[in-house]
PyMOL commands that place a pseudoatom at each C-alpha (Angstrom):
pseudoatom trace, name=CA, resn=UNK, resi=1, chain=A, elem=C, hetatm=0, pos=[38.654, -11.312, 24.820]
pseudoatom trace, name=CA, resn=UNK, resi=2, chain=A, elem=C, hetatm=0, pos=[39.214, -10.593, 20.998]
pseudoatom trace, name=CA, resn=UNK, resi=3, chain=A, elem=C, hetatm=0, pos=[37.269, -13.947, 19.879]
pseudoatom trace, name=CA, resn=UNK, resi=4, chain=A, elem=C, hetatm=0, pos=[34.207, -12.690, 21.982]
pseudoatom trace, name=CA, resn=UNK, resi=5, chain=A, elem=C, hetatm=0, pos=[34.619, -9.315, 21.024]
pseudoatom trace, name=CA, resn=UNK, resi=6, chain=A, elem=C, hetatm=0, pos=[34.868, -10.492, 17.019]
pseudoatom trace, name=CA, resn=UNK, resi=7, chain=A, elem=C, hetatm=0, pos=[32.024, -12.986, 17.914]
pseudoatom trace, name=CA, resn=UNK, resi=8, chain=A, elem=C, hetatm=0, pos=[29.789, -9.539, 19.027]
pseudoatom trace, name=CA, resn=UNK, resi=9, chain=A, elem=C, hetatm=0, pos=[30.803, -8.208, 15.717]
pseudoatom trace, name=CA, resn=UNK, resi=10, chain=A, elem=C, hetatm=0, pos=[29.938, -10.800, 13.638]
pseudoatom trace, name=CA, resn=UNK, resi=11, chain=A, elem=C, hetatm=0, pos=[26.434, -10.994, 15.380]
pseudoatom trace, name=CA, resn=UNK, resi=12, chain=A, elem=C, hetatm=0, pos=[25.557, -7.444, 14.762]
pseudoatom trace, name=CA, resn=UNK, resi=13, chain=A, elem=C, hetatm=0, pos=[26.476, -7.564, 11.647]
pseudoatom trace, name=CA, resn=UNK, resi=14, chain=A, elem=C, hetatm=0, pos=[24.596, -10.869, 10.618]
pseudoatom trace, name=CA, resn=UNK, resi=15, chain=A, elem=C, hetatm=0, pos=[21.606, -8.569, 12.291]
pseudoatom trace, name=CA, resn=UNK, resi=16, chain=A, elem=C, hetatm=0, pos=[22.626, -5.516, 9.939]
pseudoatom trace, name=CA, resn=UNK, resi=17, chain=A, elem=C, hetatm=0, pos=[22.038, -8.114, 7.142]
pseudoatom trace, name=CA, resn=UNK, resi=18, chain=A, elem=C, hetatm=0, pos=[18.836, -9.665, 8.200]
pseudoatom trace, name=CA, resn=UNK, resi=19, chain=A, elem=C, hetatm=0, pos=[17.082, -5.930, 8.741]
pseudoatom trace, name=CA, resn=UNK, resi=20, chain=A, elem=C, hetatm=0, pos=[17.880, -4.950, 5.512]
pseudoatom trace, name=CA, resn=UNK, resi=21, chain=A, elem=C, hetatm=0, pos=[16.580, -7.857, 3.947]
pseudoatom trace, name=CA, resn=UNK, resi=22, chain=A, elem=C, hetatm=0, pos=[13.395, -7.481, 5.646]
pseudoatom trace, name=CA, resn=UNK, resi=23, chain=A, elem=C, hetatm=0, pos=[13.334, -3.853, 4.073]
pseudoatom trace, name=CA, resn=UNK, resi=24, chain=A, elem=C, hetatm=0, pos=[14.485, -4.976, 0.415]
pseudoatom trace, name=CA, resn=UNK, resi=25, chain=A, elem=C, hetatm=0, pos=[11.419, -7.901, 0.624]
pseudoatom trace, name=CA, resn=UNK, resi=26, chain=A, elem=C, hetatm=0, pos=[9.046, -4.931, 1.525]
pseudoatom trace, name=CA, resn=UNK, resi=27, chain=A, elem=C, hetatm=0, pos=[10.371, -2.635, -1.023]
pseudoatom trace, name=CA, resn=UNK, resi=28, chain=A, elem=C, hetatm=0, pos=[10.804, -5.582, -3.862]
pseudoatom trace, name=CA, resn=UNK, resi=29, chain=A, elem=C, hetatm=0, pos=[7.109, -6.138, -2.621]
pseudoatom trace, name=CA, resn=UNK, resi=30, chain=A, elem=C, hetatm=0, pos=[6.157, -2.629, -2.541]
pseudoatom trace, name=CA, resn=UNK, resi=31, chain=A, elem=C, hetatm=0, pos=[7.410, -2.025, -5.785]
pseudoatom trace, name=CA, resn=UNK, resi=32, chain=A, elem=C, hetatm=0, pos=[5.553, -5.075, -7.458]
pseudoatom trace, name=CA, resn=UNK, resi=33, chain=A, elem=C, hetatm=0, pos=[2.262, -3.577, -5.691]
pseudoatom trace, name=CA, resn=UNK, resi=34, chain=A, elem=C, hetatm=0, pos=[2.674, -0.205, -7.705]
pseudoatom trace, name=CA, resn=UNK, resi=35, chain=A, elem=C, hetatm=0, pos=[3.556, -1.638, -11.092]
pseudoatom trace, name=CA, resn=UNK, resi=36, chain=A, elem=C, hetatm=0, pos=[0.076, -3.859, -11.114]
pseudoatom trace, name=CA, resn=UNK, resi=37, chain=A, elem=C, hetatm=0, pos=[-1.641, -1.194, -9.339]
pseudoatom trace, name=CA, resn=UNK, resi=38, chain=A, elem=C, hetatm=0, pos=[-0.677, 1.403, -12.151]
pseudoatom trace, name=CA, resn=UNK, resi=39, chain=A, elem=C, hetatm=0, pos=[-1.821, -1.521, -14.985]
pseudoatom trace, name=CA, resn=UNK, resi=40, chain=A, elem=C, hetatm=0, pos=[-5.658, -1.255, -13.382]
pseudoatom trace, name=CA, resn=UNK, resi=41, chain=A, elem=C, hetatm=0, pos=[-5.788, 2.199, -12.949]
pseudoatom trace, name=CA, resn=UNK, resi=42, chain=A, elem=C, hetatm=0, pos=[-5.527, 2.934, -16.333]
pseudoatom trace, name=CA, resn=UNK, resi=43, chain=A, elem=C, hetatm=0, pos=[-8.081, 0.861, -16.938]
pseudoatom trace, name=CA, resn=UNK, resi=44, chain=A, elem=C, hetatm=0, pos=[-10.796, 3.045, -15.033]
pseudoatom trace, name=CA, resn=UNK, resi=45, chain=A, elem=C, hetatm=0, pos=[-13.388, 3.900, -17.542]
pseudoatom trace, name=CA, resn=UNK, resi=46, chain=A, elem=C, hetatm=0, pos=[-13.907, 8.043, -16.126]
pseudoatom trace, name=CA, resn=UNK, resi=47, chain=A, elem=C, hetatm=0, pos=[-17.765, 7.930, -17.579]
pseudoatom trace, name=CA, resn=UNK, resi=48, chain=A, elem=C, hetatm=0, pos=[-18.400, 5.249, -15.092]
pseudoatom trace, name=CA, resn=UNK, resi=49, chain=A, elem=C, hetatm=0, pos=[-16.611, 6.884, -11.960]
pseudoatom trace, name=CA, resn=UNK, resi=50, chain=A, elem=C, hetatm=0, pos=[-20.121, 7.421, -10.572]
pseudoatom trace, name=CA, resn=UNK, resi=51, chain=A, elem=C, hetatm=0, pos=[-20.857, 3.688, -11.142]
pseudoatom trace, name=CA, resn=UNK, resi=52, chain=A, elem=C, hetatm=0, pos=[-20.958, 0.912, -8.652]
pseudoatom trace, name=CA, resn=UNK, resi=53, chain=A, elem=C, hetatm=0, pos=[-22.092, -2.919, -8.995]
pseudoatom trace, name=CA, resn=UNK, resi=54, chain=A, elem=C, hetatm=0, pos=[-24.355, -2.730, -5.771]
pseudoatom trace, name=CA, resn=UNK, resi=55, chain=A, elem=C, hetatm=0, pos=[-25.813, 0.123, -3.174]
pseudoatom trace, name=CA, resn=UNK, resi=56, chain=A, elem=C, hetatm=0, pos=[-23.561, -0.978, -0.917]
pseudoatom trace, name=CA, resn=UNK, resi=57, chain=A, elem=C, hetatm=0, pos=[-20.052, -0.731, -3.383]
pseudoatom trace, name=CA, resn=UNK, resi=58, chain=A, elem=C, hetatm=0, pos=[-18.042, 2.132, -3.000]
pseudoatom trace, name=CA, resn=UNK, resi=59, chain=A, elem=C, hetatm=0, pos=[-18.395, 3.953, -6.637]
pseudoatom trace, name=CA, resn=UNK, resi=60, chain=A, elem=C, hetatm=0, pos=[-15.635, 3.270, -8.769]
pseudoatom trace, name=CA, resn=UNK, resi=61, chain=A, elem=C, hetatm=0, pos=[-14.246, 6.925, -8.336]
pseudoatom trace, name=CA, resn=UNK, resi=62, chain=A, elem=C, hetatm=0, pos=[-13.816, 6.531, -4.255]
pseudoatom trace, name=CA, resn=UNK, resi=63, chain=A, elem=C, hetatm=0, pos=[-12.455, 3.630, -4.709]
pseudoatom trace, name=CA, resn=UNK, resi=64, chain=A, elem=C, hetatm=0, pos=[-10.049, 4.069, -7.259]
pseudoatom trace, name=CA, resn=UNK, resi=65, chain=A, elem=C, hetatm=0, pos=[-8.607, 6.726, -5.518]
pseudoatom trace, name=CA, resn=UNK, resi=66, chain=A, elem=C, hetatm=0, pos=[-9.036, 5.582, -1.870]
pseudoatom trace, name=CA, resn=UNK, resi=67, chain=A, elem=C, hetatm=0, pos=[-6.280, 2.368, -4.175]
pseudoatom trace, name=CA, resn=UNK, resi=68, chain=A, elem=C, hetatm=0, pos=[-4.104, 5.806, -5.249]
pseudoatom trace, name=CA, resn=UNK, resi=69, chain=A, elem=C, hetatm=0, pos=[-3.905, 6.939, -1.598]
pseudoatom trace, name=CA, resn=UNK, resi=70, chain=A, elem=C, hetatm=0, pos=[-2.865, 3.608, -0.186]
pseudoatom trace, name=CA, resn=UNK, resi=71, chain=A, elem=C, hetatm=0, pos=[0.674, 3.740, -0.820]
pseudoatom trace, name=CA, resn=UNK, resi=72, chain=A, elem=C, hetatm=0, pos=[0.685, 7.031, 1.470]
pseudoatom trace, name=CA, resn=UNK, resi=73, chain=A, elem=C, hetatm=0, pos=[0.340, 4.793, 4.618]
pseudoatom trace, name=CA, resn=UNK, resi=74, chain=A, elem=C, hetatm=0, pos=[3.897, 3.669, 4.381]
pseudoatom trace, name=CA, resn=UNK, resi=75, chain=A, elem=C, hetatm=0, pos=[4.915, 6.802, 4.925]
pseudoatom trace, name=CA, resn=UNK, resi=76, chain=A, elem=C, hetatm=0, pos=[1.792, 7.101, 6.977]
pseudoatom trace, name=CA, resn=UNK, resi=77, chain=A, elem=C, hetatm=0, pos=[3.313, 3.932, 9.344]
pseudoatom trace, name=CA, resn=UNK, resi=78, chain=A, elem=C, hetatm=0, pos=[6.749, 4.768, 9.550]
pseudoatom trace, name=CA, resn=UNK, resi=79, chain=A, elem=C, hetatm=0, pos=[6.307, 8.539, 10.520]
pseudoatom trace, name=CA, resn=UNK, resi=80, chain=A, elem=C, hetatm=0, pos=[3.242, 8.773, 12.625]
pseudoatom trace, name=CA, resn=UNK, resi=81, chain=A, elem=C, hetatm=0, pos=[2.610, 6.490, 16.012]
pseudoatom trace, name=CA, resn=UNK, resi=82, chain=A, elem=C, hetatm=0, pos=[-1.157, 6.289, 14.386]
pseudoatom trace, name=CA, resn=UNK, resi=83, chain=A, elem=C, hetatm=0, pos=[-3.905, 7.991, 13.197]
pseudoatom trace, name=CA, resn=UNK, resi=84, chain=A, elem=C, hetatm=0, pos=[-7.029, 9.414, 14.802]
pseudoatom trace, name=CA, resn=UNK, resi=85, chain=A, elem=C, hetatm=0, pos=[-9.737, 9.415, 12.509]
pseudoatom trace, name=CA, resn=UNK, resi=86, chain=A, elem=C, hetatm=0, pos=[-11.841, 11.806, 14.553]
pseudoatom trace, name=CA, resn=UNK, resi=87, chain=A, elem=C, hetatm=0, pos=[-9.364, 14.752, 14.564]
pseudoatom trace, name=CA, resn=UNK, resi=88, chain=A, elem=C, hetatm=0, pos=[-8.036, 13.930, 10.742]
pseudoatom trace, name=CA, resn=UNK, resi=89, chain=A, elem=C, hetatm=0, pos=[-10.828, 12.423, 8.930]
pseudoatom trace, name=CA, resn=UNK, resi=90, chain=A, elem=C, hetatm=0, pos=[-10.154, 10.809, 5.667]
pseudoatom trace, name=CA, resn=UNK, resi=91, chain=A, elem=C, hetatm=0, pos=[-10.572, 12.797, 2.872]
pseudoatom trace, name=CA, resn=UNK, resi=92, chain=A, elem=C, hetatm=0, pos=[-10.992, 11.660, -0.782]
pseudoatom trace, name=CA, resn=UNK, resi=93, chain=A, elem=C, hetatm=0, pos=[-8.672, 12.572, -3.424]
pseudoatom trace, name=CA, resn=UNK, resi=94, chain=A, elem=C, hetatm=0, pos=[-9.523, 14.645, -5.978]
pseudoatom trace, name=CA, resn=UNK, resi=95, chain=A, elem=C, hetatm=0, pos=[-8.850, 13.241, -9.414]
pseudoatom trace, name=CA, resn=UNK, resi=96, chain=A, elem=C, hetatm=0, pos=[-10.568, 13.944, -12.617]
pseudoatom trace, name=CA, resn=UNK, resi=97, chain=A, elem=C, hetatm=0, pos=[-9.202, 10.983, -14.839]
pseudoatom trace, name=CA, resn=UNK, resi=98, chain=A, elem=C, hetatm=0, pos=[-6.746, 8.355, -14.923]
pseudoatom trace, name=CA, resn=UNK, resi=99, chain=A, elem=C, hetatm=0, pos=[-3.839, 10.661, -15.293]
pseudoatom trace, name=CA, resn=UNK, resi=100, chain=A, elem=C, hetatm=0, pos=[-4.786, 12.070, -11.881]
pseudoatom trace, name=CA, resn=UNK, resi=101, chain=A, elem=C, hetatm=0, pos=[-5.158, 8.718, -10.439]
pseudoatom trace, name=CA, resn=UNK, resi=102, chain=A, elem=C, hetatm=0, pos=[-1.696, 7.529, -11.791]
pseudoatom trace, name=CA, resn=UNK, resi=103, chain=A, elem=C, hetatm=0, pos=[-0.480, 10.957, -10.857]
pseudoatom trace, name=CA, resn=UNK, resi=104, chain=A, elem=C, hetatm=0, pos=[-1.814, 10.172, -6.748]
pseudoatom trace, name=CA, resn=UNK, resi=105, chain=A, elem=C, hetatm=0, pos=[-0.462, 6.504, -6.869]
pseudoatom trace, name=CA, resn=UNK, resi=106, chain=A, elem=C, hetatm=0, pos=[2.782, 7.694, -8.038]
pseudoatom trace, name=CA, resn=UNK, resi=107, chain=A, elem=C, hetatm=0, pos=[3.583, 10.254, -5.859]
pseudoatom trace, name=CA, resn=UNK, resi=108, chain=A, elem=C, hetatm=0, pos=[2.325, 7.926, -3.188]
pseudoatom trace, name=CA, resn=UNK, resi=109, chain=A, elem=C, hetatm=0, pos=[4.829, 5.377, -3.964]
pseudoatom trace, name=CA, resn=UNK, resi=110, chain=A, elem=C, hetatm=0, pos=[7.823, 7.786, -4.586]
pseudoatom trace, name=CA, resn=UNK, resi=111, chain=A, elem=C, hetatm=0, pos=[7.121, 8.871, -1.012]
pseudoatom trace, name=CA, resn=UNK, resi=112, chain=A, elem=C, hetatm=0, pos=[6.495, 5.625, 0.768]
pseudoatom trace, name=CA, resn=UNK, resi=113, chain=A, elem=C, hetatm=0, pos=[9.793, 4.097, -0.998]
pseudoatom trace, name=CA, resn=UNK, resi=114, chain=A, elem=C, hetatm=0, pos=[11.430, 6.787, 0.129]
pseudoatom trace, name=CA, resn=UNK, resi=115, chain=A, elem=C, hetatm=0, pos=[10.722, 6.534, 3.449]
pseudoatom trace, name=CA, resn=UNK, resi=116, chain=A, elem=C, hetatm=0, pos=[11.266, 2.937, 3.750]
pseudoatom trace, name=CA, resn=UNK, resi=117, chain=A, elem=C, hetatm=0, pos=[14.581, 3.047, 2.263]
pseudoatom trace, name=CA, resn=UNK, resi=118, chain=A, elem=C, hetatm=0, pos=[15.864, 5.033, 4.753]
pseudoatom trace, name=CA, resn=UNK, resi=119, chain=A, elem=C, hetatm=0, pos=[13.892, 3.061, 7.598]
pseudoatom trace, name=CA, resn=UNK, resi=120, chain=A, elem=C, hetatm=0, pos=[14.941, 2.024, 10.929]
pseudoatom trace, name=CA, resn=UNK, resi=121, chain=A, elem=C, hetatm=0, pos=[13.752, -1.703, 11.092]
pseudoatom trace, name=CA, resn=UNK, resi=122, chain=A, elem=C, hetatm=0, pos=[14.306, -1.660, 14.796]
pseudoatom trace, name=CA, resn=UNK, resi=123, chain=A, elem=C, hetatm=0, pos=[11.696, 0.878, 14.893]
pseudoatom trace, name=CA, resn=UNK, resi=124, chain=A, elem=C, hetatm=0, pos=[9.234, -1.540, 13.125]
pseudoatom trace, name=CA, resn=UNK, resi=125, chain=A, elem=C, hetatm=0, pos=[8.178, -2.816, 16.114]
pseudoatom trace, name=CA, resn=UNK, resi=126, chain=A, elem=C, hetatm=0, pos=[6.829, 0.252, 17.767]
pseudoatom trace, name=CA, resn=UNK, resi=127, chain=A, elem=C, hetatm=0, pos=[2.933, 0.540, 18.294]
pseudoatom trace, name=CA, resn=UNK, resi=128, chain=A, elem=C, hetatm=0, pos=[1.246, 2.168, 15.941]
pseudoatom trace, name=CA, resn=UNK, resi=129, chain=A, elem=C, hetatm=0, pos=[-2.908, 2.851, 16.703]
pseudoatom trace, name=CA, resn=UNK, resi=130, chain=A, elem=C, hetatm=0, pos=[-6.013, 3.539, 14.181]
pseudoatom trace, name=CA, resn=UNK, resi=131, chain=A, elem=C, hetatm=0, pos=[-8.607, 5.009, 16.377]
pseudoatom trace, name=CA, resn=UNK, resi=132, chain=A, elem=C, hetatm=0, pos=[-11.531, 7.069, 16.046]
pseudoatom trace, name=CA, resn=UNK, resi=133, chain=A, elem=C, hetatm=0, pos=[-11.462, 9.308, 18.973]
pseudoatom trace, name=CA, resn=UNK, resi=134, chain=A, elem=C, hetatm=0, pos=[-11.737, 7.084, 21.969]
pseudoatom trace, name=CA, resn=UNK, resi=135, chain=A, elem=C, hetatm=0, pos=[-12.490, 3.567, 19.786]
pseudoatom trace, name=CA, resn=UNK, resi=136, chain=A, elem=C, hetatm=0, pos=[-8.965, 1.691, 18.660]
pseudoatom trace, name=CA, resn=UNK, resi=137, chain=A, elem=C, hetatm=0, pos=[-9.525, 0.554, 15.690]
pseudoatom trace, name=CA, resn=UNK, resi=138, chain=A, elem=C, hetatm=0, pos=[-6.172, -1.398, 15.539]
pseudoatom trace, name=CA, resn=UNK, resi=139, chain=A, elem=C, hetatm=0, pos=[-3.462, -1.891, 17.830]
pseudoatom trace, name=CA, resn=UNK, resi=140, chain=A, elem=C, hetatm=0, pos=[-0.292, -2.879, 15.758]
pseudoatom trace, name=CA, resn=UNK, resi=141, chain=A, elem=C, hetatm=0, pos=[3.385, -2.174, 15.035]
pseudoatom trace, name=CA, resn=UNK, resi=142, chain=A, elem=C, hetatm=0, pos=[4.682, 0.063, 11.879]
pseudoatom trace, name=CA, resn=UNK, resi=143, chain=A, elem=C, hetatm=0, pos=[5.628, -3.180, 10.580]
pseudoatom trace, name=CA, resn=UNK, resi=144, chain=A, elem=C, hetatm=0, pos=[1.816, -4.239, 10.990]
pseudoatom trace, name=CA, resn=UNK, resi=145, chain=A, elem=C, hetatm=0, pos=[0.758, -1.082, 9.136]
pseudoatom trace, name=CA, resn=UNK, resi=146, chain=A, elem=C, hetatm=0, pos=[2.985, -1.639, 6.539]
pseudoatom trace, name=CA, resn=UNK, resi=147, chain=A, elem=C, hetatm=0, pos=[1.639, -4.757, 5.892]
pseudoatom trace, name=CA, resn=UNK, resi=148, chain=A, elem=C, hetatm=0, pos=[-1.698, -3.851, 6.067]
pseudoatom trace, name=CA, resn=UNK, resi=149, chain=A, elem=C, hetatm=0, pos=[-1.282, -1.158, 3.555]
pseudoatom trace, name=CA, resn=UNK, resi=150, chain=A, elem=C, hetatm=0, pos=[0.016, -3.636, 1.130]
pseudoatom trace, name=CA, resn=UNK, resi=151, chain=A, elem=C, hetatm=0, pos=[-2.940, -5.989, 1.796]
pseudoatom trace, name=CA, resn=UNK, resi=152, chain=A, elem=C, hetatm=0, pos=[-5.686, -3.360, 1.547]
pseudoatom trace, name=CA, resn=UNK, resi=153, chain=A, elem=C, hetatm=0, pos=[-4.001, -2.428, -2.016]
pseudoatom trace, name=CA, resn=UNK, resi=154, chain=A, elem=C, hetatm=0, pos=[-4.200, -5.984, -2.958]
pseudoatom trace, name=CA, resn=UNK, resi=155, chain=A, elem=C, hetatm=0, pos=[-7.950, -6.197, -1.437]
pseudoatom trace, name=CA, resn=UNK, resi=156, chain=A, elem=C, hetatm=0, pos=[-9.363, -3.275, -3.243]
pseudoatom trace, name=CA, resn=UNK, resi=157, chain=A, elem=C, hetatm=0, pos=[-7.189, -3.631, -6.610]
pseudoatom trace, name=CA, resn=UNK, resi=158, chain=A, elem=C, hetatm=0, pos=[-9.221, -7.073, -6.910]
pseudoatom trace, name=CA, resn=UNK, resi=159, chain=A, elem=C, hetatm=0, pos=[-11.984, -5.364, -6.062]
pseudoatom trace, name=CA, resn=UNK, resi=160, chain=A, elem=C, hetatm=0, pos=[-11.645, -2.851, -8.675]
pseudoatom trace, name=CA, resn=UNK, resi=161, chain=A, elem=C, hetatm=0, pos=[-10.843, -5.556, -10.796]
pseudoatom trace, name=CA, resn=UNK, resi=162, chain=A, elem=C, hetatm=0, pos=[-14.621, -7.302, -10.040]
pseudoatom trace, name=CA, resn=UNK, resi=163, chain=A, elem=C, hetatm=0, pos=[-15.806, -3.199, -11.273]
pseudoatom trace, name=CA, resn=UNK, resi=164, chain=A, elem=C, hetatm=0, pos=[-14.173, -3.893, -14.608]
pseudoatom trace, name=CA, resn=UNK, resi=165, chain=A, elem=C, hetatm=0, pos=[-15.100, -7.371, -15.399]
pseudoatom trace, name=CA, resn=UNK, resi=166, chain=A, elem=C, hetatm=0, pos=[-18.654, -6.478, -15.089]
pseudoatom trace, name=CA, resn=UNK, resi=167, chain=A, elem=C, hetatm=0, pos=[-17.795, -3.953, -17.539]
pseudoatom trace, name=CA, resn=UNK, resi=168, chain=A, elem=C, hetatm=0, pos=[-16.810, -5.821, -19.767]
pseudoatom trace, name=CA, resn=UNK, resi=169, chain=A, elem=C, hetatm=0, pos=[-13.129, -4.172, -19.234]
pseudoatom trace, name=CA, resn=UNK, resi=170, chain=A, elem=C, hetatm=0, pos=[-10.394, -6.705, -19.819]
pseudoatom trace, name=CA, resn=UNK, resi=171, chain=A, elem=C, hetatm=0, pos=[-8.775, -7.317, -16.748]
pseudoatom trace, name=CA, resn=UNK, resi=172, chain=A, elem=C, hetatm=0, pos=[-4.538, -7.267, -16.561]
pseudoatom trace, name=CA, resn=UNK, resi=173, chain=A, elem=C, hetatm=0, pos=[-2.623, -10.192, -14.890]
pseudoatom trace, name=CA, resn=UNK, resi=174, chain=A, elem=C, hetatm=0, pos=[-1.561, -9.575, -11.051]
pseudoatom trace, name=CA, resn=UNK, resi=175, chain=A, elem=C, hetatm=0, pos=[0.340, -12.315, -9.559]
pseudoatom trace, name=CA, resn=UNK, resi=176, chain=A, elem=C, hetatm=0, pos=[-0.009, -14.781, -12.965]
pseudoatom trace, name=CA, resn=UNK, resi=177, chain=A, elem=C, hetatm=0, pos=[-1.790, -14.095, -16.553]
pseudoatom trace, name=CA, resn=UNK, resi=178, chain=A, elem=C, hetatm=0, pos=[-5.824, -13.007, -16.221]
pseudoatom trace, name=CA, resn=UNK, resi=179, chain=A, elem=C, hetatm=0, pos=[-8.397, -14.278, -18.793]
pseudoatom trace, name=CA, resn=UNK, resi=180, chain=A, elem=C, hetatm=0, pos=[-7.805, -11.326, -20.447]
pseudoatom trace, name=CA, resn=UNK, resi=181, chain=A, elem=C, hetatm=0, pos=[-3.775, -10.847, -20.502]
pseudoatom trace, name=CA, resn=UNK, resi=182, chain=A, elem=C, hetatm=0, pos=[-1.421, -14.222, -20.924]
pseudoatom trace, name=CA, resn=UNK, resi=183, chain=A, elem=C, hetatm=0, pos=[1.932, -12.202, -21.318]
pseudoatom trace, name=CA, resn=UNK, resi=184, chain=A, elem=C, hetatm=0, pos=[2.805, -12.216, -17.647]
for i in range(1, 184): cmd.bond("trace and resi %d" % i, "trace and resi %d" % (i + 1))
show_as sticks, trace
zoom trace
């Protein structure tokens, strides 16, 4: 009875261990995001946040903030069971220059890592839904969301990163040194 009992034990805590691993990857992650994120967001030139490469790009404003906000749906993930764009649609930021959009990402981040330090990662496999009114968007989990958040930071940070090349902006390295920046 005490070797099955101590075997219990041992397996819960070998689980303890693995879920917090899985939240120290997302927050090593997480925190890699945010320090590359900040790098290009300096880099928006503010006479050129009505500016955008095509009629169909998002101008460089909208989009640098909508990459300031982005960090917010960690919190957004682990707090909420989803999002109804038809009763809260989305909003842009206000921001007026980089400080402002360093300013957003920050407090973003500070409240995301929060959150996800102190997450249940049994809990990251509740459903989480993106709908607009009666359309689902998505169907996930909170981990799912999480995950997406990161991706759509990565997505539009190269995007932004496409804004500034054509402006002749040097672009910083992300995951390895850019054309622009060796020291990685």
């Amino acid at each position: 009875m005490a070797d099955l009992l101590l075997m219990e034990l041992n397996t819960i805590e070998k689980t303890k261990q693995k879920n917090m691993d899985i939240i120290k990857a997302l927050l090593k992650e997480f925190e890699s995001e945010f320090e590359t994120t900040k790098k290009f967001l300096a880099l928006v030139p503010v006479d050129k946040f009505d500016w955008a490469p095509h009629e169909k790009s998002m101008k460089m404003k909208s989009l640098a903030s909508h990459i300031a906000d982005l960090p917010s749906w960690v919190s957004l993930g682990l707090n909420t069971d989803g999002l109804d764009f038809a009763t809260a649609p989305y909003e842009e930021k206000k921001v007026e220059n980089n400080d402002d959009l360093i300013k957003l990402l920050t407090e973003n981040y500070e409240s995301g890592k929060a959150d996800l330090e102190k997450a249940d990662e049994a809990k990251f496999d509740d459903q989480w839904i993106l709908r607009n009114g009666d359309q689902i968007l998505g169907d996930m989990t909170k981990y799912e969301i999480i995950r997406i958040a990161f991706s759509q930071t990565t997505h539009h940070r190269a995007q932004l990163g496409v804004y500034l090349r054509l402006l002749n902006i040097p672009i910083p390295g992300s995951y390895g040194p850019s054309a622009d920046d060796q020291n990685f």
